[in-house]
TORKOL-4160 file (C-alpha; in steps of 0.2 Angstrom, whole numbers, padded with zeros to 4 digits, m for minus):
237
<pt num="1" X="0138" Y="m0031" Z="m0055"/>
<pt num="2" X="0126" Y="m0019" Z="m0066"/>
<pt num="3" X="0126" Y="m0037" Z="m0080"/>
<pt num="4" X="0116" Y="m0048" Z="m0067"/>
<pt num="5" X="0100" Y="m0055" Z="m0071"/>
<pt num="6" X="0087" Y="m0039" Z="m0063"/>
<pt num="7" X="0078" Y="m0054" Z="m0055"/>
<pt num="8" X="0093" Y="m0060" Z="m0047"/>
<pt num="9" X="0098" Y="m0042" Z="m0040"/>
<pt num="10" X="0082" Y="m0040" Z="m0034"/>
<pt num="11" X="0085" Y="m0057" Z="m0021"/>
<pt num="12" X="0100" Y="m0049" Z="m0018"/>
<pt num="13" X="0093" Y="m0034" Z="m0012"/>
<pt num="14" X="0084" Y="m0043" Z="m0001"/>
<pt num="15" X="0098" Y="m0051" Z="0008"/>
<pt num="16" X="0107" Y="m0034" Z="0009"/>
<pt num="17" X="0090" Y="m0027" Z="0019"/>
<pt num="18" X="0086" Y="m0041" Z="0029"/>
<pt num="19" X="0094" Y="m0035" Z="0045"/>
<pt num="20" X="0088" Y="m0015" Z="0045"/>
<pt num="21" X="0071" Y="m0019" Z="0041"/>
<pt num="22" X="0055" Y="m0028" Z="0053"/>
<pt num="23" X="0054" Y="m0047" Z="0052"/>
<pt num="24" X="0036" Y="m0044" Z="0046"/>
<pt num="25" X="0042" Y="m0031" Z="0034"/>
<pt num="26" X="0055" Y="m0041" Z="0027"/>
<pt num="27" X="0042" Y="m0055" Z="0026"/>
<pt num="28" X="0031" Y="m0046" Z="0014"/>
<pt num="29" X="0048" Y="m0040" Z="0004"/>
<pt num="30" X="0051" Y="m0058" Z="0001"/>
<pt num="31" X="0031" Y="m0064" Z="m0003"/>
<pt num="32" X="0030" Y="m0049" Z="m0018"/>
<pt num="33" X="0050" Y="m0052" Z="m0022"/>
<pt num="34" X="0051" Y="m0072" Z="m0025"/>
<pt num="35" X="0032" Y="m0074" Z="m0030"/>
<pt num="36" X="0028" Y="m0062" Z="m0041"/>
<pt num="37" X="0044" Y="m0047" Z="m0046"/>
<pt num="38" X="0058" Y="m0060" Z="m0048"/>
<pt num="39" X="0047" Y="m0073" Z="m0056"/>
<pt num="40" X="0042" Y="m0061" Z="m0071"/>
<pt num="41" X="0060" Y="m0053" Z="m0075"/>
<pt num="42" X="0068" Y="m0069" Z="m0076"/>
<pt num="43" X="0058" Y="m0074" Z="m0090"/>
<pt num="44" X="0063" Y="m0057" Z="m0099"/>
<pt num="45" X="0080" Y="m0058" Z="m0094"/>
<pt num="46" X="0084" Y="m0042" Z="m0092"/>
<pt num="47" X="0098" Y="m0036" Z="m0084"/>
<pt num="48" X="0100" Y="m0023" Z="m0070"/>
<pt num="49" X="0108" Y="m0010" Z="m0082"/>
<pt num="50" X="0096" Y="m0016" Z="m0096"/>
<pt num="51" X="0080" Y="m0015" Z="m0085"/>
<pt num="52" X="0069" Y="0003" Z="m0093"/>
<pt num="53" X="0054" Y="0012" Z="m0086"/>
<pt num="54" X="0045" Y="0005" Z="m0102"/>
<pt num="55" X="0050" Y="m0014" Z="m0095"/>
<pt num="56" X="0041" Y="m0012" Z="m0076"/>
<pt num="57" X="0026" Y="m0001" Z="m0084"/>
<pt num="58" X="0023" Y="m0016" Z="m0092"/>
<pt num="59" X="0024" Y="m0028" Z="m0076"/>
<pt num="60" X="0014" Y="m0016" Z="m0068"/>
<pt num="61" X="0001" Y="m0017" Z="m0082"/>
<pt num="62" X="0003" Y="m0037" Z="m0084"/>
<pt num="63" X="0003" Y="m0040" Z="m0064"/>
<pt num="64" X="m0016" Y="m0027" Z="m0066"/>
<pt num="65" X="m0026" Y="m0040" Z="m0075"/>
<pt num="66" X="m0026" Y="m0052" Z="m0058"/>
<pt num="67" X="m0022" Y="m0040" Z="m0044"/>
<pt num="68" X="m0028" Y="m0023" Z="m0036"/>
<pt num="69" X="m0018" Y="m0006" Z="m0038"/>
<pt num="70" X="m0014" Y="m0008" Z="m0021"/>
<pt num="71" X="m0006" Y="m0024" Z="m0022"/>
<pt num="72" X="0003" Y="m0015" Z="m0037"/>
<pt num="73" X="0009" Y="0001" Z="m0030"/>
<pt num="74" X="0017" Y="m0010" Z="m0015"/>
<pt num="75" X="0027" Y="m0020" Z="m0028"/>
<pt num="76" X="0033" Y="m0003" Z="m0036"/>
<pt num="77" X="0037" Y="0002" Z="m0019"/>
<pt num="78" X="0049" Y="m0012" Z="m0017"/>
<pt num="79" X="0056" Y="m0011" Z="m0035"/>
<pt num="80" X="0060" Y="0008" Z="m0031"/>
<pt num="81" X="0069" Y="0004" Z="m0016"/>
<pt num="82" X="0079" Y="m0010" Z="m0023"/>
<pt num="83" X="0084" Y="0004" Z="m0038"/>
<pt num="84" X="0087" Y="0016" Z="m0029"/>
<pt num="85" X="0101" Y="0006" Z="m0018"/>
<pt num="86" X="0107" Y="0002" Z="m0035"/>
<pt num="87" X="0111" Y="0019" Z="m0039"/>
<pt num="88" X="0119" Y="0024" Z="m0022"/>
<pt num="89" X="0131" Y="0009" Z="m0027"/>
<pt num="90" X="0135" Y="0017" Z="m0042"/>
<pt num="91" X="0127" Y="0000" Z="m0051"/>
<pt num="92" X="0116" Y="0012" Z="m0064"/>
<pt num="93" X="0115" Y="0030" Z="m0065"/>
<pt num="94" X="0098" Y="0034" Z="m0062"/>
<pt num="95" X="0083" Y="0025" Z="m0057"/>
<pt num="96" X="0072" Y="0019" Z="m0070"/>
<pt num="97" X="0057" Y="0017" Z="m0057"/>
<pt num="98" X="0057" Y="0037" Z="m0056"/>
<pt num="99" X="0049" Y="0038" Z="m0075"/>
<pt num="100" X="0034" Y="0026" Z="m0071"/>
<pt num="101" X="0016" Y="0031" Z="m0068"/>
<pt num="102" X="0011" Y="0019" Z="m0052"/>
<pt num="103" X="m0008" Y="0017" Z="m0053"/>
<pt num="104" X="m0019" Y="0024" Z="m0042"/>
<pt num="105" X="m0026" Y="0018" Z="m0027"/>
<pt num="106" X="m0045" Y="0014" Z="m0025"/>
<pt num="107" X="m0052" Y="0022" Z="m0013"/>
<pt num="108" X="m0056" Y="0014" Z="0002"/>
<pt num="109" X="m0074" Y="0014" Z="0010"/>
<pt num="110" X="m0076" Y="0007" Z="0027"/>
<pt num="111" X="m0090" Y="m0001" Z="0032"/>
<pt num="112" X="m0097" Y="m0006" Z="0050"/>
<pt num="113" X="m0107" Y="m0016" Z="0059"/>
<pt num="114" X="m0123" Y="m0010" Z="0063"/>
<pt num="115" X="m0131" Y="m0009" Z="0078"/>
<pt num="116" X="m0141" Y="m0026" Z="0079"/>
<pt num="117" X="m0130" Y="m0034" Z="0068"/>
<pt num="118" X="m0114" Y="m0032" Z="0081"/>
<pt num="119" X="m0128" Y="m0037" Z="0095"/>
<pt num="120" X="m0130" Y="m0054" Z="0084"/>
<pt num="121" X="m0112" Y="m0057" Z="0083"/>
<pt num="122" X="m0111" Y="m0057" Z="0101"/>
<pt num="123" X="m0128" Y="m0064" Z="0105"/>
<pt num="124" X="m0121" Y="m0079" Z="0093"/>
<pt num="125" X="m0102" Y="m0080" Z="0102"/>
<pt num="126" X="m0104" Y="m0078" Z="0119"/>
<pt num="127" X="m0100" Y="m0097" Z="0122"/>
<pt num="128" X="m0088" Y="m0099" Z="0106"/>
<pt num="129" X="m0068" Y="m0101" Z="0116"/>
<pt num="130" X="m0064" Y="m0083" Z="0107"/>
<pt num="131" X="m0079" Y="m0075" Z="0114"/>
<pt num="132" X="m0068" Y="m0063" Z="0125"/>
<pt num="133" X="m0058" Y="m0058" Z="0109"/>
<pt num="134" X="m0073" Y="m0056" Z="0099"/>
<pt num="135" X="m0077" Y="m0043" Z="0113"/>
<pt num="136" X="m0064" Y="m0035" Z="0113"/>
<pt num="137" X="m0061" Y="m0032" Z="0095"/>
<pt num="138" X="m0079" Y="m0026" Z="0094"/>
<pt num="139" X="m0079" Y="m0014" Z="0109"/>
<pt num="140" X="m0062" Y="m0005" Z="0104"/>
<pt num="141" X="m0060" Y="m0007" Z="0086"/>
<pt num="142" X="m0042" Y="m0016" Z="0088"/>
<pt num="143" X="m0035" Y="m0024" Z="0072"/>
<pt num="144" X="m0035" Y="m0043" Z="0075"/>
<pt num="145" X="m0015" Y="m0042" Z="0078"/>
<pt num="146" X="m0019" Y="m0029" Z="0090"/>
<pt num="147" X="m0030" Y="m0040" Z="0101"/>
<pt num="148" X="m0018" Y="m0054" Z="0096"/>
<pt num="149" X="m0003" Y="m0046" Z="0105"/>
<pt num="150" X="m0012" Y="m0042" Z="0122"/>
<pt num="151" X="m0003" Y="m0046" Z="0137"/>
<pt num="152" X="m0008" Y="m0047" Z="0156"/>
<pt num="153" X="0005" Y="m0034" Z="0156"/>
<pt num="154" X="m0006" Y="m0023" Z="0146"/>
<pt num="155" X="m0020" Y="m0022" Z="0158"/>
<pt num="156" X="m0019" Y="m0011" Z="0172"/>
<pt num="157" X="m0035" Y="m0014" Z="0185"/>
<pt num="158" X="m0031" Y="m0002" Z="0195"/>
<pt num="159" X="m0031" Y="0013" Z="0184"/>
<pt num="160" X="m0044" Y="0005" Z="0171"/>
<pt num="161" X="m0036" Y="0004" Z="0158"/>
<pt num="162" X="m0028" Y="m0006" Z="0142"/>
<pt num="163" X="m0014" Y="0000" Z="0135"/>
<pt num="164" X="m0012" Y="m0006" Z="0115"/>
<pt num="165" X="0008" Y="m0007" Z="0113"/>
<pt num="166" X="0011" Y="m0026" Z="0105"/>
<pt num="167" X="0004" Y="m0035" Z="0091"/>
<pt num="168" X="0005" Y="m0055" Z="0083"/>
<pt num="169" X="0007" Y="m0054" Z="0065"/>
<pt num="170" X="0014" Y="m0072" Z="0056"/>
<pt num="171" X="0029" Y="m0071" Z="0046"/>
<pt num="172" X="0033" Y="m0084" Z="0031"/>
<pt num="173" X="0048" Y="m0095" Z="0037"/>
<pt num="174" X="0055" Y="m0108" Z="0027"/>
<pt num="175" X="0038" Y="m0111" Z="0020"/>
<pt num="176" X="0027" Y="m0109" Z="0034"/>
<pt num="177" X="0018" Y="m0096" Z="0042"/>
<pt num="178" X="0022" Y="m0094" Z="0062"/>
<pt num="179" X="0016" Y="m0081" Z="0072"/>
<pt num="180" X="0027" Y="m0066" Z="0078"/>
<pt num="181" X="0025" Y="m0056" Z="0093"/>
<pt num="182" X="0031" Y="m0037" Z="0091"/>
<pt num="183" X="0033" Y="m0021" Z="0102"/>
<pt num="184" X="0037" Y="m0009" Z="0089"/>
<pt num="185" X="0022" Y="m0004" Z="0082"/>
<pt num="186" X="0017" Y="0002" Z="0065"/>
<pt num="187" X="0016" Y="0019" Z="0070"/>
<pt num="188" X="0016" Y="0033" Z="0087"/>
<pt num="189" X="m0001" Y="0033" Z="0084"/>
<pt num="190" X="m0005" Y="0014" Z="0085"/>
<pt num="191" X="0001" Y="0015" Z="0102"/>
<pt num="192" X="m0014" Y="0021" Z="0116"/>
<pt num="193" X="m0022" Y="0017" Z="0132"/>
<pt num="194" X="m0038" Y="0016" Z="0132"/>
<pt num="195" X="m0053" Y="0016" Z="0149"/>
<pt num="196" X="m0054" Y="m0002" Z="0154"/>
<pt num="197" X="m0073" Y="m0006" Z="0150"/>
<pt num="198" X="m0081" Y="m0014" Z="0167"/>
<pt num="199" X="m0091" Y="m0027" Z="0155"/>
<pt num="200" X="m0074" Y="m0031" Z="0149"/>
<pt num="201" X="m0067" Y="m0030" Z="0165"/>
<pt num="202" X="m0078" Y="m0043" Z="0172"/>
<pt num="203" X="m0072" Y="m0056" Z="0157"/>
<pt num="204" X="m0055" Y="m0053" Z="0160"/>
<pt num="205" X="m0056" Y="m0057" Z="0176"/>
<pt num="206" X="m0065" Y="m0073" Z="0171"/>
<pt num="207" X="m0052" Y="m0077" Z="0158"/>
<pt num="208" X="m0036" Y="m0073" Z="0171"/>
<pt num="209" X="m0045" Y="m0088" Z="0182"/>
<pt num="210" X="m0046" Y="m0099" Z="0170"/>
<pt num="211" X="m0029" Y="m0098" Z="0165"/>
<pt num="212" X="m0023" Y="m0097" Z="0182"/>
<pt num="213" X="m0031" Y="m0114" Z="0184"/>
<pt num="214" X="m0025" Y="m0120" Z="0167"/>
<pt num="215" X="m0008" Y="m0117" Z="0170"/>
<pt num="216" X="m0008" Y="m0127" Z="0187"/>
<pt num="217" X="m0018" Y="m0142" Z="0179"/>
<pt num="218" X="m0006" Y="m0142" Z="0163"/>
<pt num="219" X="0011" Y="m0134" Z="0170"/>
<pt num="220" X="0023" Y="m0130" Z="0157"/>
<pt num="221" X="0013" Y="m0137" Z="0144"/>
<pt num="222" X="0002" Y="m0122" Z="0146"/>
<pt num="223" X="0008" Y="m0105" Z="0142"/>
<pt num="224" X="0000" Y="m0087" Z="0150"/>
<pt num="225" X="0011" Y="m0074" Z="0140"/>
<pt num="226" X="m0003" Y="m0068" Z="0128"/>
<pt num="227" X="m0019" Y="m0064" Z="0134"/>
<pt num="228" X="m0025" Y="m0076" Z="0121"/>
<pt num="229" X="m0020" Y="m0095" Z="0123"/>
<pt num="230" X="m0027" Y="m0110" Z="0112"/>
<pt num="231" X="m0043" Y="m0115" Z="0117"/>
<pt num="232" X="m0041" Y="m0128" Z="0131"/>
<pt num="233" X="m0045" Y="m0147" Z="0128"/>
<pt num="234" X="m0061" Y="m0145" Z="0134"/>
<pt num="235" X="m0065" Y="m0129" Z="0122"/>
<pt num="236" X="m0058" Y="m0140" Z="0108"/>
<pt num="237" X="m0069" Y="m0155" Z="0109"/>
């Protein structure tokens, strides 16, 4: 009902969108939602009907002091959402959200490895257990749950070539993170192939022996799916 606590709509919300949204996505709803957007509305007590563009300016403004606009514009995104499902339930008649500024993003410069600086890092990795993935991230530029996601399956040797179409993010369950492997990327564009370096060619051959031996010293304990297993005892010690 449009009297509920606005912190207590706003879990609600989250039950409502748990099953149309990405595991990883809902994750991140339910970081900003339980530890920072409900958190601060329950101490005002306002209600869902009560709430004013005057009330989430002033979170928005409180939650600035500690955190970047970025981090801000993501809560106002959810907060949005959440009111804006409100109105199509005929809960309020318009959305408060639509009256407030959202800050303004920083922009964001890159920056990159330089030449010899990369040639250090992989001078200074080349026997560390993730030295293949270090690689790998360096020579194609892949976010970490890119390279995270690969599969054998990804890998074509015949037409040299990677194609970039899973990923490994973690997701917050029942208190703890645990990794999560996906095949819906973020976007069309996240999804390529790209040419099968021969430098990288030659380690991922290496790697595919090693594993093949793992899994026959080890059995079932041992698992190939991912290009990227834990280290073996050996590379642990």
């Amino acid at each position: 009902s449009s009297d509920m606590l606005f912190a207590d709509y706003m879990e609600l919300w989250l039950e409502i969108i748990r099953s149309s949204v990405e595991k990883t996505t809902f994750s991140s709803y339910t970081q900003m939602v339980k530890g920072k957007i409900a958190p601060y509305f329950r101490n005002t007590g306002l209600t869902l009907d009560g709430i004013q563009a005057k009330h989430i300016q002033s979170f928005y403004l409180h939650e600035l002091k500690t955190v970047s606009p970025g981090t801000v514009i993501h809560y106002h995104a959810n907060i949005y959402k959440a009111l804006k499902y409100a109105v199509k339930m005929d809960l309020i008649p318009f959305n408060p959200a639509d009256k407030v500024e959202r800050p303004k993003k920083q922009r964001y410069i890159a920056d990159y490895y330089r030449q010899e600086e990369l040639e250090r890092l992989l001078e200074a990795s080349k026997d560390h257990p993730y030295s293949l993935l270090i690689q790998m991230t360096a020579f194609y530029g892949l976010r970490r749950s890119e390279v995270l996601g690969l599969k054998w399956s990804s890998i074509d040797f015949e037409r040299k070539s990677i194609t970039i179409n899973h990923k490994v993010t973690e997701q917050l369950v029942n208190g703890k993170y645990v990794p999560v492997v996906s095949d819906v990327m973020k976007n069309k564009t996240s999804c390529r192939t790209l040419p099968l370096i021969p430098a990288v060619e030659e380690e991922l051959l290496k790697q595919k022996e090693k594993q093949q031996l793992y899994r026959k010293l080890f059995k079932k304990s041992y698992s190939t799916c991912l290009l990227y297993t834990s280290p073996s005892p050996r590379d642990t010690r």
